[in-house]
C-alpha positions as CSV (number, residue, x, y, z in Angstrom):
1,X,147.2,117.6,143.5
2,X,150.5,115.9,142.9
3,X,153.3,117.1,141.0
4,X,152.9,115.3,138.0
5,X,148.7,116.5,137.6
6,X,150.5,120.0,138.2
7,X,152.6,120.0,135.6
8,X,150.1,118.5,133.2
9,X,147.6,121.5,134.4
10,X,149.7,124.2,133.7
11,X,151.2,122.9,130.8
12,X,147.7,122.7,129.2
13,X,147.2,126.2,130.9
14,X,149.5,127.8,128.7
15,X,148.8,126.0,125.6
16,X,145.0,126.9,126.0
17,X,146.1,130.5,126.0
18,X,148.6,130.8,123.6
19,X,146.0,129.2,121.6
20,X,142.9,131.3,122.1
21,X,145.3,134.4,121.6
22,X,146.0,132.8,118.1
23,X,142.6,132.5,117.0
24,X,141.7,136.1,118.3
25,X,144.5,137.2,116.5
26,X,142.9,135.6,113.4
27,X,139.2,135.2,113.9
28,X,138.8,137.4,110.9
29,X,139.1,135.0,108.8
30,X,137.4,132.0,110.8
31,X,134.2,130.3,109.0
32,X,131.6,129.6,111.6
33,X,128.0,130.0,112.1
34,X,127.8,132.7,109.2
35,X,129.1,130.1,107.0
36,X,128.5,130.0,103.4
37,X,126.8,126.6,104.4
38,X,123.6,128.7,106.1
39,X,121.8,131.2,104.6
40,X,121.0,134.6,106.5
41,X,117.5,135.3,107.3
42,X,117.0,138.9,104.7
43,X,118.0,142.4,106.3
44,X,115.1,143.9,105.4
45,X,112.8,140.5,107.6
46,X,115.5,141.4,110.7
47,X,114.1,145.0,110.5
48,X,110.8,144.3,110.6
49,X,110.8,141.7,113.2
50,X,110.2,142.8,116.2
51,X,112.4,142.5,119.4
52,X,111.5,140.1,121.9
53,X,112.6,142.3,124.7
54,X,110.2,145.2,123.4
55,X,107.3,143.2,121.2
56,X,104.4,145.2,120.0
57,X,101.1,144.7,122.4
58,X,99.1,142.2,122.3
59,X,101.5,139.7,121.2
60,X,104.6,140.3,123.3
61,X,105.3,139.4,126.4
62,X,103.0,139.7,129.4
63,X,104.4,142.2,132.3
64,X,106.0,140.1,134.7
65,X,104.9,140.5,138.5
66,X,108.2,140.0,139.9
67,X,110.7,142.6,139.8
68,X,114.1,142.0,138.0
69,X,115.5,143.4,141.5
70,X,114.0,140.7,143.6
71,X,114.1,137.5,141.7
72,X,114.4,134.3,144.1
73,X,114.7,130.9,143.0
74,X,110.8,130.2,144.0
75,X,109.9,132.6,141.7
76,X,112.0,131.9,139.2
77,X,108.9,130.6,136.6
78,X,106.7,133.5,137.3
79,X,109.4,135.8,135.4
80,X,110.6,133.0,132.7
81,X,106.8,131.6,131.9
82,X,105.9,135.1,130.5
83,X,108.6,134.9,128.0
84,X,107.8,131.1,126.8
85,X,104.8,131.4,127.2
86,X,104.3,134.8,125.2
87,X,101.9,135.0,121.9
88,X,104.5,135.4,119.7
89,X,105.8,131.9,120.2
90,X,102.6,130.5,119.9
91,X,103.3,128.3,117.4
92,X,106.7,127.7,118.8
93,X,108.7,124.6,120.8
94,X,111.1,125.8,124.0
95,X,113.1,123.3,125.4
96,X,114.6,125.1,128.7
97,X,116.4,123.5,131.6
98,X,118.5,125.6,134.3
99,X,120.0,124.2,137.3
100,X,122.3,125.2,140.1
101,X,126.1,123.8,139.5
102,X,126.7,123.3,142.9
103,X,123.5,121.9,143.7
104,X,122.0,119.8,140.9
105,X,118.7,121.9,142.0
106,X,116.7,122.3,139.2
107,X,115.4,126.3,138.9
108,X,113.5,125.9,135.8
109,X,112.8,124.1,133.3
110,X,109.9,123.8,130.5
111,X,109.7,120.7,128.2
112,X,113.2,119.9,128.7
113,X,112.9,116.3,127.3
114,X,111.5,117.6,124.6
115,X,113.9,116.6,121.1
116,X,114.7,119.8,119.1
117,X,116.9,121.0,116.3
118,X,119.4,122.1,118.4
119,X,121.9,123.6,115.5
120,X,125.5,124.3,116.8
121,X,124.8,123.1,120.1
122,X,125.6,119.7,119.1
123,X,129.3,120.7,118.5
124,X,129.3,120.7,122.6
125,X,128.8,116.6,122.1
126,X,132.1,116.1,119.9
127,X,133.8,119.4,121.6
128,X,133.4,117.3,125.3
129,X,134.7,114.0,123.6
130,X,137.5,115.5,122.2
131,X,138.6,117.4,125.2
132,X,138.7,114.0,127.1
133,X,141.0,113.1,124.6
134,X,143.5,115.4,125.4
135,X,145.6,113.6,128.0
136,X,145.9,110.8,125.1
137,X,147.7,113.2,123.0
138,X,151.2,113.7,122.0
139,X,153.0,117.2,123.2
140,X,153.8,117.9,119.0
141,X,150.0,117.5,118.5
142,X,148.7,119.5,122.0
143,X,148.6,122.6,120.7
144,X,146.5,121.7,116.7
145,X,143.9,119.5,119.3
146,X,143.2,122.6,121.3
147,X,142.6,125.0,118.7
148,X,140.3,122.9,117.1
149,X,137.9,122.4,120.1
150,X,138.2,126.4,120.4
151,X,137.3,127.1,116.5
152,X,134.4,124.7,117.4
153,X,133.5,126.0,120.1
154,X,133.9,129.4,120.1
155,X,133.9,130.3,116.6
156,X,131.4,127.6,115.6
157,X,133.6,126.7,112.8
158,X,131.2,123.9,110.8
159,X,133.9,122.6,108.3
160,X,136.3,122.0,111.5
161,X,133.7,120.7,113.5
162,X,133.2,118.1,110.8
163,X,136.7,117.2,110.6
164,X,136.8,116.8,114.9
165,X,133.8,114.5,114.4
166,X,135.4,112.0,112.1
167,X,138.7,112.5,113.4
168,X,137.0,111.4,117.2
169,X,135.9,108.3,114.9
170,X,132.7,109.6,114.0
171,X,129.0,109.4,116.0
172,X,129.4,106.4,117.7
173,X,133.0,107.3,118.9
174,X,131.0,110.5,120.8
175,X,128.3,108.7,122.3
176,X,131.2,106.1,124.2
177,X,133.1,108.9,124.9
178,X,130.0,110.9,126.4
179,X,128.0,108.4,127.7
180,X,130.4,108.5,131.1
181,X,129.7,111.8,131.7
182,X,125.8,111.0,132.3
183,X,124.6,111.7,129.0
184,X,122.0,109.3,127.8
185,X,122.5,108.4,124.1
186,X,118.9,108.5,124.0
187,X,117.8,112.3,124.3
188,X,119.8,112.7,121.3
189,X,120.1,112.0,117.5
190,X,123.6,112.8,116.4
191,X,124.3,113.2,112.2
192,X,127.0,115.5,112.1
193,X,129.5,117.5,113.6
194,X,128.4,120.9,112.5
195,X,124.7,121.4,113.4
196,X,124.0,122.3,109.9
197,X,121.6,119.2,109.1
198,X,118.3,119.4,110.8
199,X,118.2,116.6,111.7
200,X,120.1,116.7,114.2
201,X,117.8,116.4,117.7
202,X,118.8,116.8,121.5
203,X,117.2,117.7,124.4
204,X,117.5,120.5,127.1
205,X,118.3,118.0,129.3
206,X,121.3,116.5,127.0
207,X,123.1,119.5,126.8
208,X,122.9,120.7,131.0
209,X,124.2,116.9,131.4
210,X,126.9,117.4,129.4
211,X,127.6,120.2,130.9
212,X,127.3,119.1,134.7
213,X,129.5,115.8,133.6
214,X,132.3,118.2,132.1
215,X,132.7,121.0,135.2
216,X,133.8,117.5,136.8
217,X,136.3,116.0,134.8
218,X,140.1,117.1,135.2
219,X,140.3,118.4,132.1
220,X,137.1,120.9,132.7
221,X,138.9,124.1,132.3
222,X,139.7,123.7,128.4
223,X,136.2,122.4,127.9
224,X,135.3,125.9,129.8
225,X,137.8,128.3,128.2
226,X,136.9,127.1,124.9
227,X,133.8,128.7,125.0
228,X,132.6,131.7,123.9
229,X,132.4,134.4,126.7
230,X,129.4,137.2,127.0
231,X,130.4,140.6,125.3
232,X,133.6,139.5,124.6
233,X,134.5,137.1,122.2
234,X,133.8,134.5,119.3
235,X,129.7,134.5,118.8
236,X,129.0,136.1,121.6
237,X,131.1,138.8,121.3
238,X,128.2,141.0,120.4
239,X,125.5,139.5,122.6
240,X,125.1,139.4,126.5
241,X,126.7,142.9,126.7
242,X,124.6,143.9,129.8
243,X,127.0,144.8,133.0
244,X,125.3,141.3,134.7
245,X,126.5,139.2,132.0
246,X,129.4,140.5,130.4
247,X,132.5,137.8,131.1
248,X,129.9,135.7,132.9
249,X,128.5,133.7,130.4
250,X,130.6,131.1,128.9
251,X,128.2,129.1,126.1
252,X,127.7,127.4,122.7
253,X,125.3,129.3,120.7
254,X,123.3,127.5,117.7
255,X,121.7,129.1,114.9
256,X,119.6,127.9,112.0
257,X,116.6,129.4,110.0
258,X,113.9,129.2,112.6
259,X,115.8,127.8,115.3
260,X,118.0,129.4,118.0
261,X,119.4,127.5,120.8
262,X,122.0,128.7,123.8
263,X,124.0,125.9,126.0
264,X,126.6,126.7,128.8
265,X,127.6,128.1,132.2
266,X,126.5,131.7,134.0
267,X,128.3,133.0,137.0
268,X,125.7,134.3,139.1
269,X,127.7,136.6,142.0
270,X,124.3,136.4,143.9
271,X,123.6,132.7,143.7
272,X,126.5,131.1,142.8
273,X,127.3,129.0,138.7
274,X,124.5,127.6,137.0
275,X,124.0,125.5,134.1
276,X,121.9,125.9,131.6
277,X,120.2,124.9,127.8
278,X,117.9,127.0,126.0
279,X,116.6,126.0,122.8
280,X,113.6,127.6,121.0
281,X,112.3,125.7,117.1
282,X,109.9,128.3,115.5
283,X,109.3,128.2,111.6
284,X,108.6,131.9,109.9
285,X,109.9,133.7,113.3
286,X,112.4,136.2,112.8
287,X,115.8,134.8,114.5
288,X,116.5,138.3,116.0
289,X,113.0,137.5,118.5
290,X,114.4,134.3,119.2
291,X,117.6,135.9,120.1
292,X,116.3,138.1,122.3
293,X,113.9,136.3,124.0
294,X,117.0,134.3,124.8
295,X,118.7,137.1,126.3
296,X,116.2,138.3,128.2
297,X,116.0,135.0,130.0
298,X,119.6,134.8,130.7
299,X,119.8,138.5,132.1
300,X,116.9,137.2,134.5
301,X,119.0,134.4,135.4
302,X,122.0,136.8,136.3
303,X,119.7,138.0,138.8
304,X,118.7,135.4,140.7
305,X,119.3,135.9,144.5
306,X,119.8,133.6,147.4
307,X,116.4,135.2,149.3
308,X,116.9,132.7,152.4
């Protein structure tokens, strides 16, 4: 690296951090995915609904054959299938691709060219685009550029997502910026910046593209510290808590009524970084099953092994 790239990457560094300390500092009052914009499912439905980790027999999910101890790539789908493939997402759509980082071996995947509502995952689209534009930038305006991308992205902030959409030059702008990075402008339908229209449609595959194209660009690490992190901070902070995931998992979450959708990175100590998109559109299904079934996949994940 010469001098010049390490100046710029330390520089950046330091700004990202300062940064994120800022918006810890004030996250309180941050606007994101509990926005007044979308309305929360009713208290009294989360109650009821029942967890996806622990359904109610016979419409939960079928005993897996594998244990959680000895999960090997090859068996990957006998432990992920059960979850997906449970009753209680009968009349659901899962769009799920994982793959290694190091590799580009796929590990799983189901339907993931499939077009959902993805919700706040498409803030990762304008969040990549944006971070690309950072070497662009002025010094004076460094430090406003990167706490936007981390309100987005961390905090899911819709109203400032909106404003880094237009201010990127709107949907067009995203897919030239994108497009580079091997995402192809058709496995998604971009309208706007927050996720909030459901309209909005992307695939599995769009998202772990983005993602792969990103951990390769030089500006990868504020893409990557922007996110949220498991059992630790902005909408994760409260999810992925389990001693396999907490600190590993840096993702985009999405919510909407009826759709739940994770995106991002997992630092598997056993198998090494992986990618991965999880999206699951199911009308009338409490968002607390989706969530968990999630979770349940991405603690699975965490315990991958390299079985030789």
């Amino acid at each position: 690296m010469r001098l010049n790239q390490k100046i710029k990457y330390y520089f950046y560094r330091s700004i990202s951090a300062i940064v994120a300390m800022t918006i810890v500092a004030s996250s309180f009052t941050l606007v994101g995915e509990a926005s007044l914009l979308a309305k929360p499912l009713p208290q009294q439905q989360e109650n009821r609904a029942a967890s996806a980790l622990n359904p109610p027999p016979p419409q939960g999910r079928q005993t897996s054959l594998v244990s959680s101890s000895n999960i090997c790539p090859s068996n990957l789908s006998s432990v992920l299938d059960p979850i997906v493939n449970a009753p209680t997402f009968a009349k659901g759509k899962w769009g799920v691709l994982v793959q290694s980082l190091a590799t580009g071996q796929t590990l799983y995947q189901h339907n993931a060219e499939q077009p959902l509502i993805p919700a706040s995952n498409i803030k990762l689209l304008t969040t990549a685009a944006a971070v690309q534009n950072v070497p662009k930038l002025q010094p004076i305006d460094l430090e406003e550029w990167l706490r936007a991308i981390s309100l987005v992205n961390r905090d899911s902030n819709n109203r400032q997502a909106n404003r880094l959409l237009s201010q990127m030059g709107g949907v067009q702008a995203i897919k030239t910026a994108i497009a580079p990075l091997g995402v192809n402008p058709d496995t998604y339908k971009q309208v706007d910046g927050s996720g909030l229209s459901r309209s909005n449609r992307a695939e599995a595959m769009t998202f772990v593209n983005l993602l792969r194209g990103m951990s390769s660009t030089p500006e990868n690490f504020i893409f990557y510290d922007s996110l949220s992190i498991a059992g630790l901070n902005g909408t994760l902070s409260n999810r992925l808590t389990d001693p396999f995931l907490q600190g590993r998992v840096h993702a985009k979450t999405g919510t909407l009524k009826g759709v739940r959708t994770l995106s991002g990175y997992l630092d598997n100590p056993n198998y090494g970084k992986m990618v991965f998109s999880i999206m699951v559109n199911q009308s009338g299904l409490s968002g607390k099953v989706m969530t968990n079934a999630i979770d349940e996949m991405v603690l699975d994940l965490a315990q991958v092994k390299n079985c030789g």
